[in-house]
Backbone as ProteinMPNN parsed JSONL, in Angstrom:
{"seq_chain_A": "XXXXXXXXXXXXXXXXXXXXXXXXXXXXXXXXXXXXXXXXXXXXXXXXXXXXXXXXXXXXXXXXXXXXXXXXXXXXXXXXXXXXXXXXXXXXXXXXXXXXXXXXXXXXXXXXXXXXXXXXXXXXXX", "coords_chain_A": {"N_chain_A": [[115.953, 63.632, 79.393], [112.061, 63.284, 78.526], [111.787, 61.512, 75.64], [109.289, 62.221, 74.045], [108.414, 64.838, 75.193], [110.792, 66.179, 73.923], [109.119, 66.363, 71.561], [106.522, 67.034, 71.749], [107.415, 69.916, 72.351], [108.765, 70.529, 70.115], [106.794, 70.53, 68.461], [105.052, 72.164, 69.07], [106.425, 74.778, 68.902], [106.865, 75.142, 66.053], [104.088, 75.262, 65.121], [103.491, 77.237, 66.523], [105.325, 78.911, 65.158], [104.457, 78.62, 62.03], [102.053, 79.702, 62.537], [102.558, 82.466, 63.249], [103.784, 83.166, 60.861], [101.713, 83.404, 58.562], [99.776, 85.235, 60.283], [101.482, 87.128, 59.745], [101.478, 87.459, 56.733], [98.801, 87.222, 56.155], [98.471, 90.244, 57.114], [99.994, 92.118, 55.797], [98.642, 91.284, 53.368], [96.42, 92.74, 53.716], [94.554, 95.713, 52.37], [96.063, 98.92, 52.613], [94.734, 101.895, 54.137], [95.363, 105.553, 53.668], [97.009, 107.574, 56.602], [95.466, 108.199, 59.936], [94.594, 111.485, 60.289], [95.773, 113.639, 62.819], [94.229, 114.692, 65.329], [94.428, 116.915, 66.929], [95.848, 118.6, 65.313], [94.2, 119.039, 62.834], [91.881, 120.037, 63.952], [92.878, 122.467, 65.165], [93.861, 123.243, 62.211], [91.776, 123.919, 61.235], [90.402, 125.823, 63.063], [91.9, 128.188, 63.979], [91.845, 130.628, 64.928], [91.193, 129.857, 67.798], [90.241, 130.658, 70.839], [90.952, 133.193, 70.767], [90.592, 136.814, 71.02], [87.518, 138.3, 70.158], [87.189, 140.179, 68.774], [89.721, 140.519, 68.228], [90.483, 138.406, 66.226], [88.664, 138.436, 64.285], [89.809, 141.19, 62.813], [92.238, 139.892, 62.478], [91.239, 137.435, 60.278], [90.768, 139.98, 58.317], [93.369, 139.811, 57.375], [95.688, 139.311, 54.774], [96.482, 136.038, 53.733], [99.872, 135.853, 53.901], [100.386, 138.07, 54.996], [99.088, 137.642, 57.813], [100.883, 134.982, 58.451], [103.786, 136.42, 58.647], [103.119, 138.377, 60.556], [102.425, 136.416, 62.313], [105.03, 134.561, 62.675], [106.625, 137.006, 63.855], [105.052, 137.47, 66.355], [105.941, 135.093, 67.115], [108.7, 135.624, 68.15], [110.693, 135.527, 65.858], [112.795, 137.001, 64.075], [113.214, 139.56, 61.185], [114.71, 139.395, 59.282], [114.871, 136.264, 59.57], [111.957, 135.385, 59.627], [111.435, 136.238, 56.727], [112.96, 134.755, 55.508], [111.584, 132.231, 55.83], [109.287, 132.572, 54.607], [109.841, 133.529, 51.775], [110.321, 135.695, 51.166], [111.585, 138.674, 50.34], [113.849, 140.757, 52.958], [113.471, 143.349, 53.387], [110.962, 143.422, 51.591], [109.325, 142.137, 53.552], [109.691, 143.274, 55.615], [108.168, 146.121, 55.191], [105.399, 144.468, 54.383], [104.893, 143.957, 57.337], [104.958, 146.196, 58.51], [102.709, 147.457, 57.044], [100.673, 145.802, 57.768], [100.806, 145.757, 60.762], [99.536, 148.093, 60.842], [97.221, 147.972, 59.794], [95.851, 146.142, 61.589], [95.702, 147.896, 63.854], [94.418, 149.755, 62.605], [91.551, 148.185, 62.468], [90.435, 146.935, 64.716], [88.989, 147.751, 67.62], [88.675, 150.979, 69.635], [90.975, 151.234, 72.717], [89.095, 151.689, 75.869], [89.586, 154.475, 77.366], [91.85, 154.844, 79.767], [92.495, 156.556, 82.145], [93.625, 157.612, 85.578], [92.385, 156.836, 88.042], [90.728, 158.322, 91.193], [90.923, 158.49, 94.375], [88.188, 158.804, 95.801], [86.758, 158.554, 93.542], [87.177, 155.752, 93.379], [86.056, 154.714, 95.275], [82.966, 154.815, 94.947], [82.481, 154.241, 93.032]], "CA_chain_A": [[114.612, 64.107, 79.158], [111.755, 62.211, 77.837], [111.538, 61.972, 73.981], [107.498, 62.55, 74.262], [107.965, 66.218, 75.634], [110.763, 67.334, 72.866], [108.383, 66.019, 70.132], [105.644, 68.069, 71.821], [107.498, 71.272, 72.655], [109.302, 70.909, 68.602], [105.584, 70.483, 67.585], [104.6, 73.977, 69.824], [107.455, 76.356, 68.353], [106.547, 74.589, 64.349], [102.938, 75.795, 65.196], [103.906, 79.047, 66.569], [106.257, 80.033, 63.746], [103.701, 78.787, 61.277], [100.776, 80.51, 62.905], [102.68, 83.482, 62.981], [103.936, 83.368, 59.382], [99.989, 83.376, 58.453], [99.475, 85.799, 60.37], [102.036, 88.306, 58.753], [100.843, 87.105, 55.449], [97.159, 88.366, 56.101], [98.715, 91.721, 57.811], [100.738, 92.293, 54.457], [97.645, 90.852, 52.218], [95.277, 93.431, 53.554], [94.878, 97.138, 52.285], [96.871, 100.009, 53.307], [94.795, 103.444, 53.476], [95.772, 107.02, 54.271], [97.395, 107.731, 58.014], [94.306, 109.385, 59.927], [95.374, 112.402, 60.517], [95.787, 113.927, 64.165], [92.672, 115.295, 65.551], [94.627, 118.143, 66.589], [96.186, 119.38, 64.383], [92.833, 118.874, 62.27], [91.104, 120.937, 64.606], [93.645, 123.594, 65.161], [93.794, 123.58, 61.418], [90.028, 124.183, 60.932], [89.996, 126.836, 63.921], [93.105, 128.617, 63.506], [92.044, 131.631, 65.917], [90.495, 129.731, 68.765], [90.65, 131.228, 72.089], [91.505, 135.137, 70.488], [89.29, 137.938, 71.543], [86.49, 138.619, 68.985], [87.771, 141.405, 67.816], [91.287, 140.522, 67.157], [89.929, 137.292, 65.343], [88.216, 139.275, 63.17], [90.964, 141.629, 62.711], [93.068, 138.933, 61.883], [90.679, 137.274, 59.103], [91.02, 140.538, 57.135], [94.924, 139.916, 56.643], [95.975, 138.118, 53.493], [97.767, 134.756, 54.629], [100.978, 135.619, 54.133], [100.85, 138.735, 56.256], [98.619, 136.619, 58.765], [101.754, 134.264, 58.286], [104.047, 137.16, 58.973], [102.784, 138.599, 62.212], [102.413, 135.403, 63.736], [106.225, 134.502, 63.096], [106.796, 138.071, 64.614], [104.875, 137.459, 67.41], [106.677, 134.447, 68.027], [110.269, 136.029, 68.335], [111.059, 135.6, 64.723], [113.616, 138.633, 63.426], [112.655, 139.97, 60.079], [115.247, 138.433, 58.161], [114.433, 134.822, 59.731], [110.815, 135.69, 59.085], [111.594, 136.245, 55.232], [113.386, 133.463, 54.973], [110.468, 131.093, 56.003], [108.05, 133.028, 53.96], [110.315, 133.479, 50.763], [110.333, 137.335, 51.113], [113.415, 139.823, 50.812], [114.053, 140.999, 54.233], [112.719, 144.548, 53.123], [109.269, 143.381, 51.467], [108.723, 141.6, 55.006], [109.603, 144.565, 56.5], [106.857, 147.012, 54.51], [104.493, 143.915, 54.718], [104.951, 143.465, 58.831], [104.503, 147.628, 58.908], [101.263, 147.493, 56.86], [99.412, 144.703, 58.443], [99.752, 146.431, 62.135], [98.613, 149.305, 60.718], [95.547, 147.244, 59.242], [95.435, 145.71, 62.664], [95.646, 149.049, 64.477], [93.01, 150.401, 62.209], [90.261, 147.282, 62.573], [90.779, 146.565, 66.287], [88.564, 148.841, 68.175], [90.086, 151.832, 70.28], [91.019, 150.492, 73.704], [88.428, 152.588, 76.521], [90.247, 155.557, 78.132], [92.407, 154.603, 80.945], [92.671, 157.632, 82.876], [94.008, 156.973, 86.872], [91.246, 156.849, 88.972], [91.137, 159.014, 92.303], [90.097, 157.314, 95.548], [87.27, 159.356, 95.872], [85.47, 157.806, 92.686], [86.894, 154.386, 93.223], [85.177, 154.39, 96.264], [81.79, 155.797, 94.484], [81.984, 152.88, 92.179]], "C_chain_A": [[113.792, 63.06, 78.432], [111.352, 62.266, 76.571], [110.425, 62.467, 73.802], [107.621, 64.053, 74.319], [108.932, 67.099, 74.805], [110.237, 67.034, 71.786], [107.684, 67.385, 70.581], [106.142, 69.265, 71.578], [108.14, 71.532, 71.215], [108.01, 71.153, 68.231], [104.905, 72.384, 67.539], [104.869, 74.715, 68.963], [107.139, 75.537, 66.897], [104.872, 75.087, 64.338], [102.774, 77.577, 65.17], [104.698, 79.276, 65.403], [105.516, 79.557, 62.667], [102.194, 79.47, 61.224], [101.435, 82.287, 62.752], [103.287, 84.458, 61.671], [102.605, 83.8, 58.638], [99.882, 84.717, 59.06], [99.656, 87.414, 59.879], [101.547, 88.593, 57.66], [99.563, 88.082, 55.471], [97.667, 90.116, 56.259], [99.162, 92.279, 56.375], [99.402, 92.304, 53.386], [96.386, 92.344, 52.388], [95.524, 95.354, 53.045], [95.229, 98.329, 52.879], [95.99, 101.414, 53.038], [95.999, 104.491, 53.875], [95.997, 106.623, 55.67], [96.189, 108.49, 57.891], [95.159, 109.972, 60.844], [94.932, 112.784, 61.93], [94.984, 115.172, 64.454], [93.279, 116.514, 66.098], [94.486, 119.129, 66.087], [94.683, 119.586, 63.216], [91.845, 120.286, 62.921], [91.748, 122.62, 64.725], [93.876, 124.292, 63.522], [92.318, 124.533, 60.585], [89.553, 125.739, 61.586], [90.959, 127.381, 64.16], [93.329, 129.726, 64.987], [91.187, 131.399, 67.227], [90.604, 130.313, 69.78], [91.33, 132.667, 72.019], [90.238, 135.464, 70.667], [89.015, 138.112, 70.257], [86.953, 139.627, 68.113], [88.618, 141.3, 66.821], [91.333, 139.136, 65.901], [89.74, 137.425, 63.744], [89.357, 140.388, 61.929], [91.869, 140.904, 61.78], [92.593, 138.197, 60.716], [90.701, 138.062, 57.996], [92.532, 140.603, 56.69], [94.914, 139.268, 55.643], [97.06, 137.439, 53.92], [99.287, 134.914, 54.628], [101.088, 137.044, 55.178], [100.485, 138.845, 58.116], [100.033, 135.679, 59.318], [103.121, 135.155, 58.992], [104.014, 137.951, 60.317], [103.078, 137.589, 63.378], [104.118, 134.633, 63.935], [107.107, 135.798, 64.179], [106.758, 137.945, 65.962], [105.793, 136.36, 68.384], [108.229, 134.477, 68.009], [111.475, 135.949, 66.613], [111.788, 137.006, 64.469], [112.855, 138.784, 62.061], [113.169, 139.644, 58.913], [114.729, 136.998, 57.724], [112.939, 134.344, 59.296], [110.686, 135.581, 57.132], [111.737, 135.45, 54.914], [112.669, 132.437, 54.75], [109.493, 131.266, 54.892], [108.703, 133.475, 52.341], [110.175, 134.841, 50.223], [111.479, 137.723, 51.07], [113.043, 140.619, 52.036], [113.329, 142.541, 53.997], [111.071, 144.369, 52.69], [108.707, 142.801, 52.818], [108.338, 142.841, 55.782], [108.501, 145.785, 56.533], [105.743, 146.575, 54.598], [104.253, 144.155, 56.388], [104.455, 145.057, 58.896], [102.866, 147.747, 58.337], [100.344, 146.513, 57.591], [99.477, 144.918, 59.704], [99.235, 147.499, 61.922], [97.323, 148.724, 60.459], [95.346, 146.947, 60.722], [94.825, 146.772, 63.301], [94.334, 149.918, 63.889], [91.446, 149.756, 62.211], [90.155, 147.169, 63.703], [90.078, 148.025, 66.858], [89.412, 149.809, 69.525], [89.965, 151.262, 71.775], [90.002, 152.096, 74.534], [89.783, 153.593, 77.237], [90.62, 155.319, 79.42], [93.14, 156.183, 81.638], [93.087, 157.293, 85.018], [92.557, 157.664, 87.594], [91.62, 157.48, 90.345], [90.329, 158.091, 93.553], [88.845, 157.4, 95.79], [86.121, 158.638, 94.936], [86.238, 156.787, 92.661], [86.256, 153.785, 94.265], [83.735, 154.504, 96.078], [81.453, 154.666, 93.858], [81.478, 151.282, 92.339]], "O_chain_A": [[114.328, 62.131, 77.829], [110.499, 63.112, 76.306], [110.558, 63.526, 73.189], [106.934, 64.65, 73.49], [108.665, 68.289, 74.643], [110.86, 67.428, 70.8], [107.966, 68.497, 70.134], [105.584, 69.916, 70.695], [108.147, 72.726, 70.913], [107.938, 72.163, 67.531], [104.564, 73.241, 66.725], [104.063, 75.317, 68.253], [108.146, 74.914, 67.233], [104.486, 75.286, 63.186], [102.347, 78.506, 64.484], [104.29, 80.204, 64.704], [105.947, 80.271, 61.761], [101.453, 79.688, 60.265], [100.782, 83.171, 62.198], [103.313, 85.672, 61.466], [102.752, 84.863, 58.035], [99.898, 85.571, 58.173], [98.887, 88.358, 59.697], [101.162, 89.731, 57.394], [99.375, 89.211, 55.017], [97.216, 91.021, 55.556], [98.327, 93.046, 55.896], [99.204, 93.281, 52.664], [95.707, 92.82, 51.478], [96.492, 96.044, 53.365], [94.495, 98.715, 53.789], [96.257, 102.091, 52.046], [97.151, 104.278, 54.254], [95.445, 105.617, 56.116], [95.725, 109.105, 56.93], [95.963, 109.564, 61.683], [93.844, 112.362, 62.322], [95.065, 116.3, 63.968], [92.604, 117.479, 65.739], [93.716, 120.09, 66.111], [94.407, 120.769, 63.015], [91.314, 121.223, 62.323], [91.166, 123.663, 64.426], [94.039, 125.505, 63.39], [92.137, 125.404, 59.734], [88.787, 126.56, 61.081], [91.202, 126.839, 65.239], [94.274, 129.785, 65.774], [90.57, 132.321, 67.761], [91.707, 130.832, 69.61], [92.032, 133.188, 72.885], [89.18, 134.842, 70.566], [89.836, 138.117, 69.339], [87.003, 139.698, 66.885], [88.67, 141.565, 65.62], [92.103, 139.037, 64.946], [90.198, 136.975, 62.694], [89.542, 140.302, 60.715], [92.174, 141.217, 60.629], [93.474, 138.165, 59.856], [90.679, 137.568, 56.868], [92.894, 141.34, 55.773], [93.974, 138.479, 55.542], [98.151, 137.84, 54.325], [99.953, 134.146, 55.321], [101.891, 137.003, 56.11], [100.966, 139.447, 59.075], [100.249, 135.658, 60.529], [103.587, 134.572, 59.971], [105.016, 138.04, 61.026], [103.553, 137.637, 64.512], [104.476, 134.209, 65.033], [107.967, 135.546, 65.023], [107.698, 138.121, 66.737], [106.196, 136.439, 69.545], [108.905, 133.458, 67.868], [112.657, 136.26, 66.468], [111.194, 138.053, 64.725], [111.86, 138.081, 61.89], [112.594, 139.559, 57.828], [114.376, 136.533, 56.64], [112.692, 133.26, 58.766], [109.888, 134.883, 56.507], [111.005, 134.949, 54.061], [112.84, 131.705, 53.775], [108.953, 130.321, 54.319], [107.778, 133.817, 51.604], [109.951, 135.095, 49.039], [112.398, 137.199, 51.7], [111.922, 141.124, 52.091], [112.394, 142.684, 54.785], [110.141, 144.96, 53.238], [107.541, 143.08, 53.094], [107.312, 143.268, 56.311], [108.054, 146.302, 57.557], [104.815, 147.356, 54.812], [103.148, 144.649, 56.611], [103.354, 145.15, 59.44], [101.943, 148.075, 59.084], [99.185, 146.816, 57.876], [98.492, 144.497, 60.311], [98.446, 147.974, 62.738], [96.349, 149.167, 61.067], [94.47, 147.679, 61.183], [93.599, 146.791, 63.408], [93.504, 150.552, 64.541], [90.416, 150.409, 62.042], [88.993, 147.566, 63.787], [90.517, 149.146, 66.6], [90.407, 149.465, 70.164], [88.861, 150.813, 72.085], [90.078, 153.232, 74.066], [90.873, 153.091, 77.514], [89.787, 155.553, 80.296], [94.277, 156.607, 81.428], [92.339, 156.428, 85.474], [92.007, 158.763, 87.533], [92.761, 157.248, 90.745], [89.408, 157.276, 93.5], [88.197, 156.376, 96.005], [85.006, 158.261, 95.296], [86.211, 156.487, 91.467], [85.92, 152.601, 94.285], [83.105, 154.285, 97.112], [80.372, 154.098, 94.012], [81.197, 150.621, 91.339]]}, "name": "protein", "num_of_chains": 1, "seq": "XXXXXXXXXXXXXXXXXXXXXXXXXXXXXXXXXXXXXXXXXXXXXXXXXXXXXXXXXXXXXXXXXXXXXXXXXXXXXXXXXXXXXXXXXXXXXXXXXXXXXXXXXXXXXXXXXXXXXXXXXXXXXX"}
């Protein structure tokens, strides 16, 4: 090989690994904030009951967070023990909580209209 081209190509890689020493340096030198947080979760945090019917929204705003907290482990297949556990309840106060807050539900939540079976006669009328 000719001496000329491993001067150059030693010179290259002594450039590169001092250009990229420098460049760590700055990366390191400059200030670290806060992670920004995930616009999600942000949003989902902010709007908690997006996409629920008006009612049950509402409904749901008059719970107090832990039986807000409560329901919604319920709803999602949670037992009543496993439920406690998360929420730092004895499996019985869950249990008295989870019974009062569908009754609260059941009593804010307007009454569903009267489903009565319709005859052919008046679904044809309609």
């Amino acid at each position: 090989m000719l001496p000329w081209l491993l001067v150059a190509t030693t010179n290259c890689a002594l450039n590169l690994r001092r250009s990229t020493r420098r460049y760590e340096s700055l990366l390191k030198s400059l200030p670290r904030g806060p992670l920004a947080a995930d616009p999600e979760e942000t949003y989902l945090q902010q709007n908690p009951l997006h996409g629920v019917d008006a009612y049950l929204a509402v409904a749901l705003r008059g719970l107090k967070p832990v039986d807000l907290q409560l329901i919604t482990l319920a709803l999602e297949g949670y037992d009543i023990a496993a439920a406690a556990a998360v929420l730092q309840l004895t499996p019985e106060a869950a249990k008295t909580r989870l019974h009062r807050a569908r009754h609260r539900l059941r009593q804010d939540l307007p009454e569903p209209a009267a489903t009565r079976p319709t005859t052919l006669l008046e679904e044809g009328q309609s």
